[in-house]
VMD Tcl script that builds the backbone (N, CA, C; Angstrom):
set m [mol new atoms 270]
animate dup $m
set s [atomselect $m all]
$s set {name element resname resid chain x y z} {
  {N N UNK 1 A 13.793 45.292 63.588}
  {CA C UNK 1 A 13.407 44.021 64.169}
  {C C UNK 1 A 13.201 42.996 63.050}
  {N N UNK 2 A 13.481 41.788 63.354}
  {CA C UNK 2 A 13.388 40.699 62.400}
  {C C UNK 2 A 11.947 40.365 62.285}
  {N N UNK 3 A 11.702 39.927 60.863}
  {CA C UNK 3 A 10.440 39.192 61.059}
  {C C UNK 3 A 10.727 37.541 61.510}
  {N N UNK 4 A 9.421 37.265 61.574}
  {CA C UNK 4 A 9.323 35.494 61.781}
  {C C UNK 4 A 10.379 35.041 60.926}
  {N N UNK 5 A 10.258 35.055 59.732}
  {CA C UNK 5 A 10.514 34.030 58.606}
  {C C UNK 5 A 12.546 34.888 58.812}
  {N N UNK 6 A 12.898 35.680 58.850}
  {CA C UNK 6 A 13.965 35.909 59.009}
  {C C UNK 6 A 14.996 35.262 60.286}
  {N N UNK 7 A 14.467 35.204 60.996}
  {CA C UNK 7 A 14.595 34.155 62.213}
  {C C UNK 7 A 14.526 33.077 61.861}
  {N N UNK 8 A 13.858 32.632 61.234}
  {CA C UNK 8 A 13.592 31.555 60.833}
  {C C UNK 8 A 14.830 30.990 60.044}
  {N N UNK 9 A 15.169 31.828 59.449}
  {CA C UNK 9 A 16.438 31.305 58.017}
  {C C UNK 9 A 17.451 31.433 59.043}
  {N N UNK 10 A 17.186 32.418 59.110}
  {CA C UNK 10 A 19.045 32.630 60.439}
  {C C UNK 10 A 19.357 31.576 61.296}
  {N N UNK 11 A 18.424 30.667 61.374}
  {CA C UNK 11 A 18.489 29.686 62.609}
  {C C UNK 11 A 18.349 29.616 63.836}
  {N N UNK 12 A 17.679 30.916 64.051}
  {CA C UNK 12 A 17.270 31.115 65.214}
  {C C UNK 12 A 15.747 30.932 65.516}
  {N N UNK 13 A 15.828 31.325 67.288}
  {CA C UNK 13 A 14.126 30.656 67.907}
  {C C UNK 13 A 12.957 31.673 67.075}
  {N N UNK 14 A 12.180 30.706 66.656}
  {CA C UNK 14 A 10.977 32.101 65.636}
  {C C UNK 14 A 9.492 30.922 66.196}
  {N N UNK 15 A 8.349 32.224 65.770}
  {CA C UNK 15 A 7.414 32.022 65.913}
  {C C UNK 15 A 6.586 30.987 64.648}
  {N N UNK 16 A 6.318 29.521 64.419}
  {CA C UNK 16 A 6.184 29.048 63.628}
  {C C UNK 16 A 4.595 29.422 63.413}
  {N N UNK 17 A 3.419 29.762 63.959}
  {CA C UNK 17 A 2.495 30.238 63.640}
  {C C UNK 17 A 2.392 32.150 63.551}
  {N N UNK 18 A 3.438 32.241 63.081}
  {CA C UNK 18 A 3.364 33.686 62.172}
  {C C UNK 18 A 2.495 33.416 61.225}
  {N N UNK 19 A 2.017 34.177 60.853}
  {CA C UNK 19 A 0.593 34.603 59.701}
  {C C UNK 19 A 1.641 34.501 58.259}
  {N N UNK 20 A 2.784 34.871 58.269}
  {CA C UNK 20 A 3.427 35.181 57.090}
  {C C UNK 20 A 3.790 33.774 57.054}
  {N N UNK 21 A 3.904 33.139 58.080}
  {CA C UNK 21 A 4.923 31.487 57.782}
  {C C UNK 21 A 3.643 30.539 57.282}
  {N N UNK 22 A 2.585 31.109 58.198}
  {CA C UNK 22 A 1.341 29.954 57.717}
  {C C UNK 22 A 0.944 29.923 56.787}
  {N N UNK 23 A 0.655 31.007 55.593}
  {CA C UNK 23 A 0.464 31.675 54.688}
  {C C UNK 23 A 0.996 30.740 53.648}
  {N N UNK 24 A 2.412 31.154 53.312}
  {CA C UNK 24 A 3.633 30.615 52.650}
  {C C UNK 24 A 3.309 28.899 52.873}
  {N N UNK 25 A 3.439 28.140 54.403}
  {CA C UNK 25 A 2.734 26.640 54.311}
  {C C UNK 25 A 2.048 26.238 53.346}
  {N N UNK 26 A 0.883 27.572 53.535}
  {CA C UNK 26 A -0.639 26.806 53.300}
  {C C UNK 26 A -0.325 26.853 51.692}
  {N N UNK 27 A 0.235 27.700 50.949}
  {CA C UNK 27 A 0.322 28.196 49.544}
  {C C UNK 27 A 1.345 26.935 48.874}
  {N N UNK 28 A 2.303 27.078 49.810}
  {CA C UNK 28 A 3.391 25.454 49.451}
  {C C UNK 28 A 2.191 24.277 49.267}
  {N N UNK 29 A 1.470 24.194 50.380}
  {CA C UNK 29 A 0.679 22.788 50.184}
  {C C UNK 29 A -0.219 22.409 49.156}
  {N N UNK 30 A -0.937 23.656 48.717}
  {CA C UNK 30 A -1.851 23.867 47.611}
  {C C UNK 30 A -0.792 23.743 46.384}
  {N N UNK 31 A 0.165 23.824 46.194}
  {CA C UNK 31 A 0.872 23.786 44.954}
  {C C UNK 31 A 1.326 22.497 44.758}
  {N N UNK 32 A 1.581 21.939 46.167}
  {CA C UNK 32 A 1.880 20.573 45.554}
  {C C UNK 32 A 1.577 19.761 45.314}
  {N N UNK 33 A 0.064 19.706 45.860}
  {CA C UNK 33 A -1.507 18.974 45.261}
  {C C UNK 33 A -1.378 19.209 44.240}
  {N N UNK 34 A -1.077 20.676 43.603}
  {CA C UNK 34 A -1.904 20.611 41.837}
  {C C UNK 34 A -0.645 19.804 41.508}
  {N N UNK 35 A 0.679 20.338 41.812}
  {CA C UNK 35 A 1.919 19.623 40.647}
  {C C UNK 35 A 1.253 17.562 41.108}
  {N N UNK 36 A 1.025 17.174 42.381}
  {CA C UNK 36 A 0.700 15.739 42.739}
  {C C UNK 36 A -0.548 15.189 41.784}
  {N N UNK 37 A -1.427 16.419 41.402}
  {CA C UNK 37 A -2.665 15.915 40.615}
  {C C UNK 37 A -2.376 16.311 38.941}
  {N N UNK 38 A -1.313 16.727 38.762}
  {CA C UNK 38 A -1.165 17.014 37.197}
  {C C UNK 38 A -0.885 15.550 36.380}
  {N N UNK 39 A -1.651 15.749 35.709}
  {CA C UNK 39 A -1.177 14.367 34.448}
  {C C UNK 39 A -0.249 14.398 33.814}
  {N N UNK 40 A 0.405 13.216 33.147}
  {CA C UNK 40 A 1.373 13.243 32.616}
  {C C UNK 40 A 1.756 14.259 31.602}
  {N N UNK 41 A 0.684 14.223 30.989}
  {CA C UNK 41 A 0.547 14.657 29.679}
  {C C UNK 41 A 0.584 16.590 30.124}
  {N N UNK 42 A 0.545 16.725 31.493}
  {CA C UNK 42 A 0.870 19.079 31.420}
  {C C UNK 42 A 1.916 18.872 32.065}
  {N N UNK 43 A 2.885 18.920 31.431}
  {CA C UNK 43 A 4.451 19.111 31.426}
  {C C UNK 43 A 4.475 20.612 31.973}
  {N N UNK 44 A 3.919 21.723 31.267}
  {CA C UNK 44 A 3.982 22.758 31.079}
  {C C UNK 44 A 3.028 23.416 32.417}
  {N N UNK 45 A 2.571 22.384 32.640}
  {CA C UNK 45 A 1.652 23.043 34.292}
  {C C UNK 45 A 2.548 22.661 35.200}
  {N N UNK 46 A 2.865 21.201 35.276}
  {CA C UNK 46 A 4.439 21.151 36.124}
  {C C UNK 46 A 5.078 21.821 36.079}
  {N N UNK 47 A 5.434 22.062 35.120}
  {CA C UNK 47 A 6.783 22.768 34.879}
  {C C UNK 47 A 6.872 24.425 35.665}
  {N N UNK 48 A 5.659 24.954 35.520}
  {CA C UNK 48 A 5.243 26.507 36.237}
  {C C UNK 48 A 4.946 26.482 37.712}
  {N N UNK 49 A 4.137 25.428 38.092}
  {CA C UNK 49 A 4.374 24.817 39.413}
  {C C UNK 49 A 5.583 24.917 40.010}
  {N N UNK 50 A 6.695 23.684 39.466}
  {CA C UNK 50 A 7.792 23.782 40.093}
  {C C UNK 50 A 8.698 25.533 39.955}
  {N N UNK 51 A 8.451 26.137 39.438}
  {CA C UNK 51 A 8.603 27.125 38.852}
  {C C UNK 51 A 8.393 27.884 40.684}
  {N N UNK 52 A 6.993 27.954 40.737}
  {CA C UNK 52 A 6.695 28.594 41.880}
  {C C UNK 52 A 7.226 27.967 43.178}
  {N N UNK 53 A 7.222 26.877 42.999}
  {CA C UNK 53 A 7.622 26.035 44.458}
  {C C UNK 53 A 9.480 26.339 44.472}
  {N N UNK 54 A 9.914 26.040 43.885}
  {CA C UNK 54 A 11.787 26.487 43.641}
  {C C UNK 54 A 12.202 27.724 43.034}
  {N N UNK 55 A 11.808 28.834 43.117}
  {CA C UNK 55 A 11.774 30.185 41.810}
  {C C UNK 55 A 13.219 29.666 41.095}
  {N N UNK 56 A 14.846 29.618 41.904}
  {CA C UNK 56 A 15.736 29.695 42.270}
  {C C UNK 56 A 16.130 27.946 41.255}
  {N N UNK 57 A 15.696 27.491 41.103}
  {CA C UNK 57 A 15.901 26.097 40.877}
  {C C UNK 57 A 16.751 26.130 38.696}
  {N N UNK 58 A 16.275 27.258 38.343}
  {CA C UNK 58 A 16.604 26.940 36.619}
  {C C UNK 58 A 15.727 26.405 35.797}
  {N N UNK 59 A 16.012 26.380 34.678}
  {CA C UNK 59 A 15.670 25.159 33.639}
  {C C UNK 59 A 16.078 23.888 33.782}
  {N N UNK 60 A 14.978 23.354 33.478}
  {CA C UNK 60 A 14.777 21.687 33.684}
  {C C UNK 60 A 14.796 21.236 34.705}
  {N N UNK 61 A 14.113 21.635 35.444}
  {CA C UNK 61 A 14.176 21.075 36.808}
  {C C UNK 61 A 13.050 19.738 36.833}
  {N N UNK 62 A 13.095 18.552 37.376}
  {CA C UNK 62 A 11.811 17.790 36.991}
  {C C UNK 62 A 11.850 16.849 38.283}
  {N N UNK 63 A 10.281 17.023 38.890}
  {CA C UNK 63 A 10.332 16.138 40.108}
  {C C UNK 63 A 9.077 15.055 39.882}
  {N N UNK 64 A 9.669 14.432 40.216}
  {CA C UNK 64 A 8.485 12.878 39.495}
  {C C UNK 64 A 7.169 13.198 40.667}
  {N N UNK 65 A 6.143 12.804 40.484}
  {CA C UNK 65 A 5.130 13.100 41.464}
  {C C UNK 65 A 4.958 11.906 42.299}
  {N N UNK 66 A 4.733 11.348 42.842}
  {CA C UNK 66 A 3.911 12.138 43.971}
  {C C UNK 66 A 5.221 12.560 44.557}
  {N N UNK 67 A 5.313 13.855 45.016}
  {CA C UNK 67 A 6.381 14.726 45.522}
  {C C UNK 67 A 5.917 14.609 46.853}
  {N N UNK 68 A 6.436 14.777 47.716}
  {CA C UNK 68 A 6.318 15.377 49.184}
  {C C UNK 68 A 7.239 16.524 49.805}
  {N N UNK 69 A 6.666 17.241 50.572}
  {CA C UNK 69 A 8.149 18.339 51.128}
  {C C UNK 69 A 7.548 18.329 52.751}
  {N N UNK 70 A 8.954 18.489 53.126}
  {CA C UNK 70 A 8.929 18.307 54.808}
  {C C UNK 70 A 9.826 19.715 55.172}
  {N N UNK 71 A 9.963 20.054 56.231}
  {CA C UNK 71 A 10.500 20.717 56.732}
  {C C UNK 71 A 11.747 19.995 57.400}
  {N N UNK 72 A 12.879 20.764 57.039}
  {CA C UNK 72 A 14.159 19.927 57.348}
  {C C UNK 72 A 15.059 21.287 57.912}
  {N N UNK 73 A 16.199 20.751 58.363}
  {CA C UNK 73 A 17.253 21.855 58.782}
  {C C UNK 73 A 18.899 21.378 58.614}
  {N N UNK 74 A 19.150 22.488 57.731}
  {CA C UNK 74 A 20.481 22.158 57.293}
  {C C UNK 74 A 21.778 22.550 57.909}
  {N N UNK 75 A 22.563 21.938 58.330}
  {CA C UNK 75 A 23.705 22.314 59.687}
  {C C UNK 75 A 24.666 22.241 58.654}
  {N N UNK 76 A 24.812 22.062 57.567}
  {CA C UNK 76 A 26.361 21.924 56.767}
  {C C UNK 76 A 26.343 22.158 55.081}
  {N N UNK 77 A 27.313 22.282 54.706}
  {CA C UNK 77 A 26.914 22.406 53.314}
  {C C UNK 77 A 26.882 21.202 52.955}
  {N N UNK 78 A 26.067 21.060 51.517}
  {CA C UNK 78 A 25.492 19.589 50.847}
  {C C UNK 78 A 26.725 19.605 49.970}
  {N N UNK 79 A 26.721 17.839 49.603}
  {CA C UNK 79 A 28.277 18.096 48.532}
  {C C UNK 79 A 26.743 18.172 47.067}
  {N N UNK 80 A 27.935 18.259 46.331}
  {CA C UNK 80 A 27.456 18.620 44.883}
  {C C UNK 80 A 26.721 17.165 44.299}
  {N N UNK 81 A 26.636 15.895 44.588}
  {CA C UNK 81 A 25.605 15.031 44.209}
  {C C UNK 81 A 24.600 15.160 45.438}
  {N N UNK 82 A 24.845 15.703 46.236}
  {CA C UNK 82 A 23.653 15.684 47.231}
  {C C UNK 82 A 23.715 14.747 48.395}
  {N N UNK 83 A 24.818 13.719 48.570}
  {CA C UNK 83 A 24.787 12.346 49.496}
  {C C UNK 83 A 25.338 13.209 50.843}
  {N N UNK 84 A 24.295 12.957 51.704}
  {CA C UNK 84 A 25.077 13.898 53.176}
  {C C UNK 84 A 25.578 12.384 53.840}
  {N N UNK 85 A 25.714 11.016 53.478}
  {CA C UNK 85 A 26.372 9.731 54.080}
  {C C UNK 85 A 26.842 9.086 53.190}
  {N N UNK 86 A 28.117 9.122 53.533}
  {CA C UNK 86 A 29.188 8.685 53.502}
  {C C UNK 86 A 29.957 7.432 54.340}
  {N N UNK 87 A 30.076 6.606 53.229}
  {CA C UNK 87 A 30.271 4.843 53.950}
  {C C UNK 87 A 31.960 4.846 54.091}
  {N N UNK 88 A 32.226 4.719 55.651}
  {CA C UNK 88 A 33.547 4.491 55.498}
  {C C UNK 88 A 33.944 2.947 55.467}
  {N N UNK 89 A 34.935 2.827 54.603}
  {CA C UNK 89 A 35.528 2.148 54.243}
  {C C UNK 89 A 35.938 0.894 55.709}
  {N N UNK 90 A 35.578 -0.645 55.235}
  {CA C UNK 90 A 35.665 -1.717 56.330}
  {C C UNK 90 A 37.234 -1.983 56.526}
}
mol reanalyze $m
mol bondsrecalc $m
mol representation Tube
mol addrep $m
């Protein structure tokens, strides 16, 4: 059987107050207060922050603060600069 959060990725109907999903929320939200309250000057606390918030993300990753994250859903692949709109031509 699937858990919540596996349902969840698959795109299918899931339970959004699973203990494991609220959990993961509540831990996202607390991290992005500290990276939102870090001073300029701890690069290196950012830097482990984003670390935890993206594991997957690499070296040099750098997000200017005040950051926000929303919950979004992705129906397509992203192109490689990231623009999902596209201006057609008048």
């Amino acid at each position: 059987m699937k858990t919540e959060k596996e349902k969840m990725l698959a795109g299918e109907l899931y339970d959004p107050l699973d203990r494991q999903l609220t959990e993961e929320r509540t831990r996202t939200r607390l991290l992005l207060k500290e990276l939102n309250d870090a001073r300029e000057d701890e690069a290196e606390a950012r830097a482990r922050i984003l670390r935890e918030l993206i594991p997957g993300a690499g070296e040099g990753l750098w997000l200017q603060p005040l950051f926000y994250c929303n919950c979004s859903v992705v129906t397509r692949d992203i192109p490689a600069d990231g623009c999902l709109c596209r201006r057609q031509p008048l």
